[in-house]
N, CA, C and O atoms as CSV, one atom per row, in Angstrom:
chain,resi,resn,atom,element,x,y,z
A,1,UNK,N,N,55.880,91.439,104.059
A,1,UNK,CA,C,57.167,92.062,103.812
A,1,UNK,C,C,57.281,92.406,102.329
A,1,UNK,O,O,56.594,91.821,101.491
A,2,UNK,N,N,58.087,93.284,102.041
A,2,UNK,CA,C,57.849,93.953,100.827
A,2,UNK,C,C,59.160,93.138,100.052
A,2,UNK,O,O,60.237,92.855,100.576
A,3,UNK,N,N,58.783,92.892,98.827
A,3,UNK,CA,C,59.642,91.809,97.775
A,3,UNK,C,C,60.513,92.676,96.825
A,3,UNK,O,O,59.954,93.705,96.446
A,4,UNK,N,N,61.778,92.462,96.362
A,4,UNK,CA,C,62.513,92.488,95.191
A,4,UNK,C,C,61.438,92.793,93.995
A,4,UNK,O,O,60.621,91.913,93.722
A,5,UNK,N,N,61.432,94.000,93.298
A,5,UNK,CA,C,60.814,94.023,91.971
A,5,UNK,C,C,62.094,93.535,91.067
A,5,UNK,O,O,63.120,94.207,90.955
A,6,UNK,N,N,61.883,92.298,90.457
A,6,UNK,CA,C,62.711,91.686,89.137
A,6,UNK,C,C,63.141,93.053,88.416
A,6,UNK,O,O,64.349,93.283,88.362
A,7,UNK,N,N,62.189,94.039,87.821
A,7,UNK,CA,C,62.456,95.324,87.037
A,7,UNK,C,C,63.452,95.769,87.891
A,7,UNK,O,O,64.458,95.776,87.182
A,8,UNK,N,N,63.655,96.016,88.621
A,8,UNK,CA,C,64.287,97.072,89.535
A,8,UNK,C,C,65.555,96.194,89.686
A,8,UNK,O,O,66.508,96.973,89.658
A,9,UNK,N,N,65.935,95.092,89.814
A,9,UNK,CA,C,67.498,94.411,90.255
A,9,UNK,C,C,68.070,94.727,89.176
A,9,UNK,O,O,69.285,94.612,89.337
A,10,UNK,N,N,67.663,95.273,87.544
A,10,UNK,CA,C,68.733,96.139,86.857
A,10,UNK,C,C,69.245,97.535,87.508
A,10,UNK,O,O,68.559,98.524,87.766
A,11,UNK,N,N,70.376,97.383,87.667
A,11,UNK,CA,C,70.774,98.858,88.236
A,11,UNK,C,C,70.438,100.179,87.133
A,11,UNK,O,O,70.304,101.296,87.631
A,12,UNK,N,N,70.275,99.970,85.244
A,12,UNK,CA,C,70.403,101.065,84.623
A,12,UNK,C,C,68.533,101.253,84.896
A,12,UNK,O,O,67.940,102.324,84.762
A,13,UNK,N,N,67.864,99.897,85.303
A,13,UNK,CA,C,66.622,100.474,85.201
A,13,UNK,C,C,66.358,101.113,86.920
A,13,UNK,O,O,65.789,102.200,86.817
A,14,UNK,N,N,66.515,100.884,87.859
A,14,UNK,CA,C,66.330,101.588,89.176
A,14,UNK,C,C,67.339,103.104,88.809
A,14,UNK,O,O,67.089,104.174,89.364
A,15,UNK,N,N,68.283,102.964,87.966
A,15,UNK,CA,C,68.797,104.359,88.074
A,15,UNK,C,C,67.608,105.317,87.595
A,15,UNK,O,O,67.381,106.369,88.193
A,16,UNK,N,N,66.768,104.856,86.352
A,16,UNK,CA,C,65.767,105.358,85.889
A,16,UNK,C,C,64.604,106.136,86.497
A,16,UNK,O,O,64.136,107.274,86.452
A,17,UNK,N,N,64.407,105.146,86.996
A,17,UNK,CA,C,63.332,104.957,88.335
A,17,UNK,C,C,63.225,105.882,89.477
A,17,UNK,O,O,62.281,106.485,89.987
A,18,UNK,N,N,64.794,105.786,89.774
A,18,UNK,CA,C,65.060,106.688,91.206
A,18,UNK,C,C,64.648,108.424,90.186
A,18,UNK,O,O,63.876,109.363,90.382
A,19,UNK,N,N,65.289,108.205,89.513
A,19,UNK,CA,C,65.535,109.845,89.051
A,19,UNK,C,C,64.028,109.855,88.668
A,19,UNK,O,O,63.698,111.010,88.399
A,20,UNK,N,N,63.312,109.247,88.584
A,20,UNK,CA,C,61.929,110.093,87.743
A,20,UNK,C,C,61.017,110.301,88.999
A,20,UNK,O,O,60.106,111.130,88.991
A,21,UNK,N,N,61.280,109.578,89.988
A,21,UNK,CA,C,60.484,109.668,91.338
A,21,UNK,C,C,60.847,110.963,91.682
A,21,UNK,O,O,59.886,111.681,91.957
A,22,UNK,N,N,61.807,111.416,91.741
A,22,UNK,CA,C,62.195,113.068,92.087
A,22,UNK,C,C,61.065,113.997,91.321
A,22,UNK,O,O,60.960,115.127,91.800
A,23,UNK,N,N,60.329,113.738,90.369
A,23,UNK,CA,C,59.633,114.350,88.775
A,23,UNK,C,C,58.701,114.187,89.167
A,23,UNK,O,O,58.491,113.507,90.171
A,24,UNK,N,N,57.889,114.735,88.529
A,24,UNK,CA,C,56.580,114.614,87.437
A,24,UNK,C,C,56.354,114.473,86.719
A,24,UNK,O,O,55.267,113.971,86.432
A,25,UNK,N,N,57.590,114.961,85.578
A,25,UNK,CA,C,57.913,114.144,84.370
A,25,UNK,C,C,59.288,115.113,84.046
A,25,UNK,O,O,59.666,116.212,84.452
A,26,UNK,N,N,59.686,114.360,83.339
A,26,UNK,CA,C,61.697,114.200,83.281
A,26,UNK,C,C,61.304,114.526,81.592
A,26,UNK,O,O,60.292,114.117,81.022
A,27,UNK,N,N,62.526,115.471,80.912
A,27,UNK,CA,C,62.634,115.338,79.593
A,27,UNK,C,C,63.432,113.854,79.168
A,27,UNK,O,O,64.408,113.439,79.793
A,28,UNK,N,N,62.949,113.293,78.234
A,28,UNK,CA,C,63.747,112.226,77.848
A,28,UNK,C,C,65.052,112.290,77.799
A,28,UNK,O,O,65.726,111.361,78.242
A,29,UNK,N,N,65.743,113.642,77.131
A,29,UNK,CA,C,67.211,114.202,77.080
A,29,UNK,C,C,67.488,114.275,78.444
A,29,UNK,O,O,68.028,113.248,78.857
A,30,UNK,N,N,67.329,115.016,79.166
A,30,UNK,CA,C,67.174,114.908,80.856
A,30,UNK,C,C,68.331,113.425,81.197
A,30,UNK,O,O,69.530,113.145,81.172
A,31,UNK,N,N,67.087,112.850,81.483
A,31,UNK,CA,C,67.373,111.223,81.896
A,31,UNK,C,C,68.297,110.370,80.996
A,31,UNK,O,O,68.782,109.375,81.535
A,32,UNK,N,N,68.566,110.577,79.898
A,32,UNK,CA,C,69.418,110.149,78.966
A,32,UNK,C,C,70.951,110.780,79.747
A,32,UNK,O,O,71.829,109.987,80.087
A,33,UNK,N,N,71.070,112.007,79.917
A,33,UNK,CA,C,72.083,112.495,80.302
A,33,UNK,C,C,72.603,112.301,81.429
A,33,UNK,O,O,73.800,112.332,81.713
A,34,UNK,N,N,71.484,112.041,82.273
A,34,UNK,CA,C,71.267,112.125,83.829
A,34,UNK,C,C,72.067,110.489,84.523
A,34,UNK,O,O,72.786,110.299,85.504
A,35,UNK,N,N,71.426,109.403,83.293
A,35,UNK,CA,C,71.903,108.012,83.450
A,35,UNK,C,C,73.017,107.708,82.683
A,35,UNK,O,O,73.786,106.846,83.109
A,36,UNK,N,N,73.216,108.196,81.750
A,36,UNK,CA,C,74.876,108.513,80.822
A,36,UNK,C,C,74.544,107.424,79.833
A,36,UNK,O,O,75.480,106.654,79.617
A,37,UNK,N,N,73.161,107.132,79.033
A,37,UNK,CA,C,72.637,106.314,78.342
A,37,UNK,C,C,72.977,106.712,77.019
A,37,UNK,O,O,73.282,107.905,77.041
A,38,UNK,N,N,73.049,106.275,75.985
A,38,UNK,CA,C,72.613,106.534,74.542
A,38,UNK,C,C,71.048,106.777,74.590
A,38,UNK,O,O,70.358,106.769,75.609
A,39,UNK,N,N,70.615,106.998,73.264
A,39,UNK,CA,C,69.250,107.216,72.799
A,39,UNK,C,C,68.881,106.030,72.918
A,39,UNK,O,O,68.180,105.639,73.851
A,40,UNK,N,N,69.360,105.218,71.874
A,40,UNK,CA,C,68.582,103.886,72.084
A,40,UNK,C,C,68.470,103.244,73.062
A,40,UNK,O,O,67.443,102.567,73.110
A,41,UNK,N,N,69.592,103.140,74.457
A,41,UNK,CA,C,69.924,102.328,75.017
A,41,UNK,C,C,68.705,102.689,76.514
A,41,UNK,O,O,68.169,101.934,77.326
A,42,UNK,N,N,68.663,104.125,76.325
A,42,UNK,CA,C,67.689,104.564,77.510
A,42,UNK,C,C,66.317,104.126,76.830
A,42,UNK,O,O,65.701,103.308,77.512
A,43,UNK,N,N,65.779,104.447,75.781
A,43,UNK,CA,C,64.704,103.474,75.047
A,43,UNK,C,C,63.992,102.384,75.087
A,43,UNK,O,O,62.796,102.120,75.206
A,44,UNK,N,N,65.249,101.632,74.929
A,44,UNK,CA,C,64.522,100.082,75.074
A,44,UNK,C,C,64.402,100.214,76.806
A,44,UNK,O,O,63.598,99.470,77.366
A,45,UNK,N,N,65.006,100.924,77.412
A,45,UNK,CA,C,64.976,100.938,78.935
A,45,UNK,C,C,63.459,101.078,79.390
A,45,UNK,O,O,62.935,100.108,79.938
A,46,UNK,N,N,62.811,102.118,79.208
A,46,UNK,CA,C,61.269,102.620,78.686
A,46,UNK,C,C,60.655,102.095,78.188
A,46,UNK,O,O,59.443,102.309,78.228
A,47,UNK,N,N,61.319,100.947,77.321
A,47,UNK,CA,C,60.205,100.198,76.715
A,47,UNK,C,C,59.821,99.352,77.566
A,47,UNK,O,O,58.643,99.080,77.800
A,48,UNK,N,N,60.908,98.812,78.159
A,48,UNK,CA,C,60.321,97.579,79.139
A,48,UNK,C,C,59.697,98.320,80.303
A,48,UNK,O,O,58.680,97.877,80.839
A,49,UNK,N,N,60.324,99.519,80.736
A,49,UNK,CA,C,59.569,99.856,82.149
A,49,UNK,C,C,57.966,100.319,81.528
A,49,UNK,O,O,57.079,99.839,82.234
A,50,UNK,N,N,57.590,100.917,80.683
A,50,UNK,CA,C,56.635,100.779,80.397
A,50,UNK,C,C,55.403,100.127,79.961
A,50,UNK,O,O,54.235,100.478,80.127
A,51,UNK,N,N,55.852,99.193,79.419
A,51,UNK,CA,C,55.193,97.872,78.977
A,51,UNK,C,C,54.796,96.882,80.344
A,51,UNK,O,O,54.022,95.925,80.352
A,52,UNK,N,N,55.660,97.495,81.585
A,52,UNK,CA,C,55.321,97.119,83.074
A,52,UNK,C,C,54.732,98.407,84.051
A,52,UNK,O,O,55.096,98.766,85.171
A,53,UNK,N,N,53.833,98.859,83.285
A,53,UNK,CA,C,53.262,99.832,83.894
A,53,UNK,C,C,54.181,101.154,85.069
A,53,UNK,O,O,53.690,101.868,85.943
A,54,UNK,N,N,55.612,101.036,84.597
A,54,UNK,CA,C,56.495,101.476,85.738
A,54,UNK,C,C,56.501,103.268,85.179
A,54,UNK,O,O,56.788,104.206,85.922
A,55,UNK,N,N,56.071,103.406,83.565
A,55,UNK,CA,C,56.839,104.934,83.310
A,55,UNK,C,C,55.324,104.821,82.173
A,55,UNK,O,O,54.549,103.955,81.769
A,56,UNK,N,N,55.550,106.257,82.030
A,56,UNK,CA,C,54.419,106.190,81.346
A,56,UNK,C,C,54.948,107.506,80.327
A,56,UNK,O,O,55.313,108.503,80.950
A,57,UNK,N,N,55.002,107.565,79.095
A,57,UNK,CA,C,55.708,108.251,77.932
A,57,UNK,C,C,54.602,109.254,77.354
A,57,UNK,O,O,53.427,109.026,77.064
A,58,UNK,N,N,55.451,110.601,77.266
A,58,UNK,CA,C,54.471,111.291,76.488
A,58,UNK,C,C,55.232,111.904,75.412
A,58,UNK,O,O,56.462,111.920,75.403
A,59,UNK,N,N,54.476,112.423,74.476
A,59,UNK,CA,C,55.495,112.640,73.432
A,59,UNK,C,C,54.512,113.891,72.819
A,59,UNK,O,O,53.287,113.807,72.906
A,60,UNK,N,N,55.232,115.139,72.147
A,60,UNK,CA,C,54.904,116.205,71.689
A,60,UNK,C,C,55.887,117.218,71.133
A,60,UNK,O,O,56.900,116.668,70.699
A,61,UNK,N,N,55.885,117.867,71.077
A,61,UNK,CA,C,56.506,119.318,70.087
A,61,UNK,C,C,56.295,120.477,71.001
A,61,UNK,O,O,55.246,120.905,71.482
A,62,UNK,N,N,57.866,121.005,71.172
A,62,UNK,CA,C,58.167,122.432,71.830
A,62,UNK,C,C,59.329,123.106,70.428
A,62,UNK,O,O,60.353,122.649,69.918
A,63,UNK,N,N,58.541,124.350,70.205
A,63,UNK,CA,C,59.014,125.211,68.964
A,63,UNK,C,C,59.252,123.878,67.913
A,63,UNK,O,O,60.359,123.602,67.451
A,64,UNK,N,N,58.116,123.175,67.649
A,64,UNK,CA,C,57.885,122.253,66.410
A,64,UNK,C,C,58.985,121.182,65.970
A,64,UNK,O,O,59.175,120.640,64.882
A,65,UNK,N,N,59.699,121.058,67.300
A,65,UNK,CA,C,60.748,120.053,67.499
A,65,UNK,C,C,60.444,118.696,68.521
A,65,UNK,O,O,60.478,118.850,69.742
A,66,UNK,N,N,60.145,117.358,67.907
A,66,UNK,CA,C,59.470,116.702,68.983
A,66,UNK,C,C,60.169,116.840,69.954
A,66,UNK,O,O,61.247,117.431,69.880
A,67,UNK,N,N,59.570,116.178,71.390
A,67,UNK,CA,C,60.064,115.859,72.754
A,67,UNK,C,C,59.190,114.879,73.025
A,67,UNK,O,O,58.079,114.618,72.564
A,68,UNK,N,N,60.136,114.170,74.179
A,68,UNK,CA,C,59.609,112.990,74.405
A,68,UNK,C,C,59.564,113.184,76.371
A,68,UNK,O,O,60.683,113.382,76.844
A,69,UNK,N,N,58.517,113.137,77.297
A,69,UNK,CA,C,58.398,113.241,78.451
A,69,UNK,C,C,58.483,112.107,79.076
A,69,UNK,O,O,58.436,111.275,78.170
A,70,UNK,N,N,58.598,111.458,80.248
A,70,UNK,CA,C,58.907,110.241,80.849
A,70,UNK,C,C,58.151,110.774,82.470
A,70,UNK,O,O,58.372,111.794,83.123
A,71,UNK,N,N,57.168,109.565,82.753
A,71,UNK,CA,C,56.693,110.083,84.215
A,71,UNK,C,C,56.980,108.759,84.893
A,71,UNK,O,O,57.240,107.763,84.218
A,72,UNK,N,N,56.942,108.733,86.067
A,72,UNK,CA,C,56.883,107.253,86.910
A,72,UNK,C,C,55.626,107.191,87.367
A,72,UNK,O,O,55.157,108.120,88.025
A,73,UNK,N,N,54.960,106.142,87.089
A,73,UNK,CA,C,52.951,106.136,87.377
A,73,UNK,C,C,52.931,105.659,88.985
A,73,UNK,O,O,53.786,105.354,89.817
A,74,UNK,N,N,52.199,105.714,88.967
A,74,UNK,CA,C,51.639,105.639,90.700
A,74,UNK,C,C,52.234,103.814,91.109
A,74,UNK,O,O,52.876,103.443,92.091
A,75,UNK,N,N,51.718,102.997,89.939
A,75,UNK,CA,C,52.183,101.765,89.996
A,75,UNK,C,C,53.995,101.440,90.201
A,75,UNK,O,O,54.580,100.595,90.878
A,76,UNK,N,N,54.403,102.316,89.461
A,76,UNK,CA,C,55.841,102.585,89.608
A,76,UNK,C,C,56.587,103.044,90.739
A,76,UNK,O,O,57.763,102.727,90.919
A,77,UNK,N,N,55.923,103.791,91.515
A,77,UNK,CA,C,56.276,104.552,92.449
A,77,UNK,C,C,56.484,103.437,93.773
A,77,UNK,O,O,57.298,103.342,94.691
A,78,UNK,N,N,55.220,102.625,93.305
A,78,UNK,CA,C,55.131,101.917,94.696
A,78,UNK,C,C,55.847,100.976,94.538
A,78,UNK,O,O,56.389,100.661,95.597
A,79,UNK,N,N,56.225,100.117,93.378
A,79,UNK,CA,C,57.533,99.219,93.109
A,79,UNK,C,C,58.542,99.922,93.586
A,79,UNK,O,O,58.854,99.332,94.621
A,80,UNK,N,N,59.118,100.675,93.474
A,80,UNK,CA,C,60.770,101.562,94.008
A,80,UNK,C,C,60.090,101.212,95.189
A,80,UNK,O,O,60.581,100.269,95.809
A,81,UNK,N,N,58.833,101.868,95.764
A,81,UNK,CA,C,59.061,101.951,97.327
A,81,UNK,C,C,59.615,100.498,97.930
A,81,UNK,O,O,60.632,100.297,98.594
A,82,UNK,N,N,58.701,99.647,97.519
A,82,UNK,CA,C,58.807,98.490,98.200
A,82,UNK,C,C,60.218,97.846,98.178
A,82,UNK,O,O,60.880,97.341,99.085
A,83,UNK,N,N,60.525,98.062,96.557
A,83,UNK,CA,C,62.238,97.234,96.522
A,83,UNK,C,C,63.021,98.133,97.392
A,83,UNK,O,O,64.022,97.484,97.695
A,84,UNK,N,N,63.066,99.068,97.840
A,84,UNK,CA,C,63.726,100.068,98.304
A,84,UNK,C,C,63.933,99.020,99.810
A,84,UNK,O,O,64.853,98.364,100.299
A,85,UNK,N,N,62.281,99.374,100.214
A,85,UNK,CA,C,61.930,98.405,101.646
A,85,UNK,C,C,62.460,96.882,101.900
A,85,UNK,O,O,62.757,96.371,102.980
A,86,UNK,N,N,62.495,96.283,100.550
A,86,UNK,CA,C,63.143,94.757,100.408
A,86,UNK,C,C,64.445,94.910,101.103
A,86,UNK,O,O,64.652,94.496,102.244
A,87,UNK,N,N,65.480,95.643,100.217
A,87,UNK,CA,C,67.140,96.268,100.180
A,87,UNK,C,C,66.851,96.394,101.572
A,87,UNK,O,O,67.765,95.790,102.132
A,88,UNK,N,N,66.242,96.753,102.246
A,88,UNK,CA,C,67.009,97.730,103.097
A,88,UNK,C,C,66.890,96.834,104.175
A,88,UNK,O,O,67.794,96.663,104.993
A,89,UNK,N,N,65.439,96.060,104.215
A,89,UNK,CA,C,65.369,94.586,104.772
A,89,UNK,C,C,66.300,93.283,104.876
A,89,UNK,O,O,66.367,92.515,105.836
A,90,UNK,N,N,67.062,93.205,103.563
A,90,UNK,CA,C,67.790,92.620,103.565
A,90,UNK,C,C,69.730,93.194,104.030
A,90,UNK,O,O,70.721,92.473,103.914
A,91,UNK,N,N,69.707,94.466,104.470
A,91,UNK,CA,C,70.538,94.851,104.851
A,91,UNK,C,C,70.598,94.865,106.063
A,91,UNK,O,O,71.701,94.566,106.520
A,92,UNK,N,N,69.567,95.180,106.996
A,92,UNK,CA,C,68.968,95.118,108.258
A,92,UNK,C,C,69.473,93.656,108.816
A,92,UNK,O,O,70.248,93.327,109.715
A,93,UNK,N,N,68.692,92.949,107.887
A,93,UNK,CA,C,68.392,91.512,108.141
A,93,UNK,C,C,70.051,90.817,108.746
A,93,UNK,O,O,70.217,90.259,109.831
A,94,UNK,N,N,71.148,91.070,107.652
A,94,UNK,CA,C,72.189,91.166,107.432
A,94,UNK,C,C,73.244,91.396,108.637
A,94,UNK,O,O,74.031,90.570,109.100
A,95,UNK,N,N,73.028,92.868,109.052
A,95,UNK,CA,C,73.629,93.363,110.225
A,95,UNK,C,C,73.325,93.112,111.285
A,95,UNK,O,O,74.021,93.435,112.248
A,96,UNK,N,N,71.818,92.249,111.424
A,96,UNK,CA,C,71.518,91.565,112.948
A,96,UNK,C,C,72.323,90.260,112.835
A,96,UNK,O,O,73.104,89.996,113.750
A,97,UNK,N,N,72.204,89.435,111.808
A,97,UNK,CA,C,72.721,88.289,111.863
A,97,UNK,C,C,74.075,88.262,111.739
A,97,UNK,O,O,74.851,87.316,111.872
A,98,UNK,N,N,74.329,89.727,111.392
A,98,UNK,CA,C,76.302,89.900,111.339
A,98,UNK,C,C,77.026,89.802,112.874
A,98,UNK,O,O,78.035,89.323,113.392
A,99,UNK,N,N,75.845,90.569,113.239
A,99,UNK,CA,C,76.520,91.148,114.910
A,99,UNK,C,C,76.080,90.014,116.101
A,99,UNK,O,O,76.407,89.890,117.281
A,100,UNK,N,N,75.242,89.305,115.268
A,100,UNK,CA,C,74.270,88.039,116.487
A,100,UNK,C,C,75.997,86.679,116.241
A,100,UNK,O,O,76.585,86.102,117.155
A,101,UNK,N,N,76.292,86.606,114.810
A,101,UNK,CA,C,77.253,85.739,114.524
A,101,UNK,C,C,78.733,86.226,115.643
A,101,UNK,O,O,79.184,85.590,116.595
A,102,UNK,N,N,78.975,86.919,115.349
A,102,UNK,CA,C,80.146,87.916,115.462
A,102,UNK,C,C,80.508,87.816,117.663
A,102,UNK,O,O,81.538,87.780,118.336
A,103,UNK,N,N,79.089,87.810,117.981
A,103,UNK,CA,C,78.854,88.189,119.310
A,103,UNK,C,C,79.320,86.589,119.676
A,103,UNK,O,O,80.242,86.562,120.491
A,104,UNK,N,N,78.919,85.454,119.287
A,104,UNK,CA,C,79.328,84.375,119.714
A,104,UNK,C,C,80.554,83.816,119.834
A,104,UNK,O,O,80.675,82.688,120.311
C-alpha cells in the first residue's frame, strides 16, 4: 500500500508539487504566483523539495535577465502519486468504516 510522503503533508509543499506535475518545467515567477508565495518563501520551499530529489532547478537568462525553471523529477512524480494513493486510501478506508459503523 502506498504511504504518506512526510514532504507532501505540507500543504504549501504538495501545492508545489501538484502544479509542477501539470509541467515540464514551471517559471519560478509562475509558481510563486500560482501558490501566492513570496520569493523567499517559495525558495526555501525548493530548497527542501530539492535537496529530496522532488524538483529539480534550472537557472539561466532570457533577454540577459536571469530566470529560474522548476521541474518535478521522475522521483517526485511518483511521491505525489503514491501520497495521492495513501489520501485517497485513507478516505476510502474511512467511508467503509463510516457506513459499516453507521449500518449497525
Amino acid at each position: 500500500m502506498a504511504e504518506l510522503d512526510q514532504l507532501l503533508l505540507d500543504p504549501t509543499r504538495l501545492a508545489i508539487v501538484s502544479l509542477l506535475a501539470a509541467a515540464e518545467w514551471a517559471d519560478f515567477g509562475f509558481v510563486r504566483d500560482s501558490v501566492k508565495l513570496s520569493d523567499s518563501a517559495l525558495s526555501k520551499q525548493i530548497t527542501t523539495l530539492s535537496k529530496n530529489n522532488h524538483v529539480e532547478v534550472r537557472k539561466g537568462y532570457v533577454n540577459n535577465r536571469p530566470r529560474t525553471w522548476i521541474s518535478l523529477t521522475d522521483s517526485g512524480r511518483n511521491a505525489l502519486a503514491d501520497h495521492i494513493a495513501a489520501l485517497q486510501a485513507i478516505a476510502e478506508n474511512a467511508r467503509t468504516e463510516g457506513a459499516r459503523h453507521s449500518g449497525s
